[in-house]
N, C-alpha and C positions, 0 to 999 in steps of 0.2 A: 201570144203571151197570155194565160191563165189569169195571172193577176196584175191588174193595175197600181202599180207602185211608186210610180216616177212621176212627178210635177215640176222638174228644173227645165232652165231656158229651151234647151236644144229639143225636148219633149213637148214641148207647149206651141213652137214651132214648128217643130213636123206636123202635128194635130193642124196647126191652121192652115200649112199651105194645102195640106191632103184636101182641108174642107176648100182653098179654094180652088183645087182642080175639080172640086167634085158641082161645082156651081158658079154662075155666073155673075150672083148677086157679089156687090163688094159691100157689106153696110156701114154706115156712117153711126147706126144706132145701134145700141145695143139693149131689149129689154128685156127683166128677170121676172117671169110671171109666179105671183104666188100661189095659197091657197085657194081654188074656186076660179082662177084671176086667169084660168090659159086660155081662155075666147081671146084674148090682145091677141095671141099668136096666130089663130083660127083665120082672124082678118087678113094677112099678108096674103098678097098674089102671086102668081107662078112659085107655089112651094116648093121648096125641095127640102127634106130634112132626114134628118139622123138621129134616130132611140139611142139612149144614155143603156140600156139592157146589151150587153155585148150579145153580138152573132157573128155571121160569117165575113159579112161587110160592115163592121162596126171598126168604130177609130179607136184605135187604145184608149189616147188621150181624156175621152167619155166615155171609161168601161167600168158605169157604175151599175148598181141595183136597188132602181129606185122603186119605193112601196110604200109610199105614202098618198094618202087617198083624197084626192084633189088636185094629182102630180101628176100629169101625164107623159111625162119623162122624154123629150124628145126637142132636140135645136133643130129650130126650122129656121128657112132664109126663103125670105120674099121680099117686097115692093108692099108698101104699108101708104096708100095713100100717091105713090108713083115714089116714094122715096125708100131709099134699100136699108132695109134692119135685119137684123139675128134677134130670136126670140130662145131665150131657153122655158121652156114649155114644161116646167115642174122644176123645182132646185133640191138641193142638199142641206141634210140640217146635220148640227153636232150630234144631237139626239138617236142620226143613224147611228153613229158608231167611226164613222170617217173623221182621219185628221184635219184639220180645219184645214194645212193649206191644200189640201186635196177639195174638199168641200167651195174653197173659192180659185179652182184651177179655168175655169170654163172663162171667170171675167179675165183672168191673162191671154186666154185664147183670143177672145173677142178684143183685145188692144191689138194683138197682132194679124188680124182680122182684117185691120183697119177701122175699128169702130173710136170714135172721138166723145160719143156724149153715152152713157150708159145710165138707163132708166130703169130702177129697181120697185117693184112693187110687191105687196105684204100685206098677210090679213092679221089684225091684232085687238087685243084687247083695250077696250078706255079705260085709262085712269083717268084722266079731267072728267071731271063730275057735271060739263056743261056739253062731253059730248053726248052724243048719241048714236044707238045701234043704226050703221048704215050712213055714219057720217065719212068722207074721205081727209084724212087731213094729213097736210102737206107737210114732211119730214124739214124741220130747220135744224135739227143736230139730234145727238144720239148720245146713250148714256151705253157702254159696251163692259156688262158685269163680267163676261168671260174673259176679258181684256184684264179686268182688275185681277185675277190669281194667275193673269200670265200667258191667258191661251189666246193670243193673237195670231192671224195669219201669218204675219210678216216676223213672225220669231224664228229666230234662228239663223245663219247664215246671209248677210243680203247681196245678191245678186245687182248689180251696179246696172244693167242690161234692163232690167225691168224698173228699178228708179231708186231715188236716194236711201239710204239707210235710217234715217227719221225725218218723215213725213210731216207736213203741217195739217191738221185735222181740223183747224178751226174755221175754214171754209169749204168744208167738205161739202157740203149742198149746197149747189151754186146757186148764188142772189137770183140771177140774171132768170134763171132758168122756175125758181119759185115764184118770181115777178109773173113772168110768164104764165104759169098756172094758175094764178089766182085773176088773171087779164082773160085767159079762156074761159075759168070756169065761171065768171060774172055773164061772162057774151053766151053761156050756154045756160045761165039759168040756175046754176047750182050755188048761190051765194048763199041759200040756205042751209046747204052740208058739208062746204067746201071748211075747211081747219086748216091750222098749222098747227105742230107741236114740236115735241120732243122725245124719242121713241128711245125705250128700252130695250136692249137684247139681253134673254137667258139662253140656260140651256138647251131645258124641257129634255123630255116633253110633258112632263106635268105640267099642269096649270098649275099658276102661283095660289099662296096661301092666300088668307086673308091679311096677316102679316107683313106677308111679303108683298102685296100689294099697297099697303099702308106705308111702307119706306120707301117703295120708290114713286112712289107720287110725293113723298115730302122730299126727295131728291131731285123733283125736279122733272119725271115724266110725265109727259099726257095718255105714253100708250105702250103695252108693253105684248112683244113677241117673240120669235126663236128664231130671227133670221138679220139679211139686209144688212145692219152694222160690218161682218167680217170680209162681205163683198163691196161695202163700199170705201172701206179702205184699201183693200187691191188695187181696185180702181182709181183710187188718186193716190196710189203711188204709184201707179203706171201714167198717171196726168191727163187721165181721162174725166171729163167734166160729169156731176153728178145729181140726177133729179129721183126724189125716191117720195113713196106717198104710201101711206097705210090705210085699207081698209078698215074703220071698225066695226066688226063683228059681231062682238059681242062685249057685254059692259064689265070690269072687271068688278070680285065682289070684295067689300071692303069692312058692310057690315054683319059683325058678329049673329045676328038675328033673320040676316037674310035667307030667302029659302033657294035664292038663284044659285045655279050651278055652270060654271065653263064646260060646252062639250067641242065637239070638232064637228059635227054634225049643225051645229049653228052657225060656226062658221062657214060652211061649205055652200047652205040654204044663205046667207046675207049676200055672200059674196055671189051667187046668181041674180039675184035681184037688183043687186045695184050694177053688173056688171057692166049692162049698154052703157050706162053715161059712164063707167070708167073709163071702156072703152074708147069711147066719144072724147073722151077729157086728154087722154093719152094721143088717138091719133089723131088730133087736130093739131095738139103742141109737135108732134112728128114733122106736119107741115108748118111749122111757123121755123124750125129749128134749121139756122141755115150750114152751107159746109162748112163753115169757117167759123161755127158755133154761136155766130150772135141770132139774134131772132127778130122778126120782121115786126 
């Protein structure tokens, strides 16, 4: 098949059973590595994975073209710690050109996977004025501007198989599981850069105005990116439990006189640097997260 088209149930299921004849890992986790962010995937043991760049032995289901630079475009499956995750190792943005629910077809995959807790991670911009470049802060809900003209994942038809027709989003990032991260990242030391907020998704891939950065920090953002929010509602309408965290990058600019500029090349440089202890942050809560989703 030339082009990938198809994102309904029977589609998303063939995709996962293929992947599980094609490996033995079953994972219980599932995480979305952002920009700069794919070392989380690096660390899993006994790899085996699969490029989203269709070939000969590629799965329909991920027959994207991905070219974004910081993406290494590839679901891996290992043992993270002794416990079995799926890693998609670069994502999709609106920005490419893909329709959104194509763009969040991979977190369907992974429910039928068998994955229970899906961990999303994202490099983005501050708006709170008290973060700082290279702080991590802990996703408590989401403001979804592409949501507001209508370009939800979940428009259109819904499919009863995958989960209800309107979703509750008001605990969309599970308590239990932000507990948790802010309980590791004190015992790791990072009480100094560890945050929570309130994350913004656009379109992009322009960086915002200064403007535009001005209204949605009076709206109520700490931090604003192009991703995360259209995956993590997939994900809890398929009733899969949800931990997401943003890197900040870089600081958003807000005033008129400033000489600072948004590039992606800063982003790419933060996110190496802070990388280990994300990594550290991530796969420790890996092992604290039990089958049956509570944490020890």
């Amino acid at each position: 098949m030339s082009e990938c088209s198809r994102f309904g149930y029977e589609d998303c299921k063939a995709t996962a059973d293929w992947l599980l004849t094609q490996t033995d890992v079953r994972p219980l986790v599932g995480i979305v590595c952002g920009s700069g962010l794919g070392g989380l995937a690096d660390m899993l043991k006994d790899q085996v994975f699969f490029n989203y760049i269709p070939s000969e032995s590629s799965l329909t289901g991920l027959c994207f073209c991905l070219a974004v630079h910081g993406h290494a475009g590839r679901l891996v499956f290992g043992t993270l710690k002794g416990r079995p995750c799926v890693c998609m190792q670069g994502r999709f943005h609106l920005y490419e050109g893909y329709p959104i629910q194509k763009i969040t077809l991979p977190i369907r995959i992974f429910k039928m996977l068998g994955v229970e807790t899906v961990m999303v991670t994202n490099a983005a911009g501050g708006l709170n004025q008290d973060f700082k470049v290279g702080d991590i802060m802990i996703i408590k809900d989401h403001i979804n501007m592409p949501g507001f003209a209508g370009n939800n994942p979940l428009a259109g038809p819904n499919d009863e198989r995958f989960g209800v027709r309107f979703p509750c989003m008001s605990d969309a990032y599970d308590r239990e599981l932000r507990q948790l991260a802010m309980d590791v990242g004190q015992e790791l030391g990072y009480g100094d850069f560890l945050k929570e907020g309130v994350y913004c998704v656009l379109g992009g891939p322009s960086f915002e105005t200064i403007a535009e950065c001005r209204i949605l920090h009076r709206l109520g953002a700490d931090a604003v990116g192009m991703s995360t929010a259209h995956e993590v509602i997939i994900a809890r309408h398929c009733g899969m439990r949800v931990f997401a965290l943003s890197l900040i990058t870089n600081q958003a600019v807000m005033d008129y006189e400033s000489e600072m500029k948004a590039n992606h090349e800063e982003v790419l440089q933060t996110g190496k640097q802070r990388a280990e202890q994300l990594e550290r942050l991530v796969s420790t809560m890996v092992t604290r997260i039990e089958h049956n989703n509570n944490y020890a």
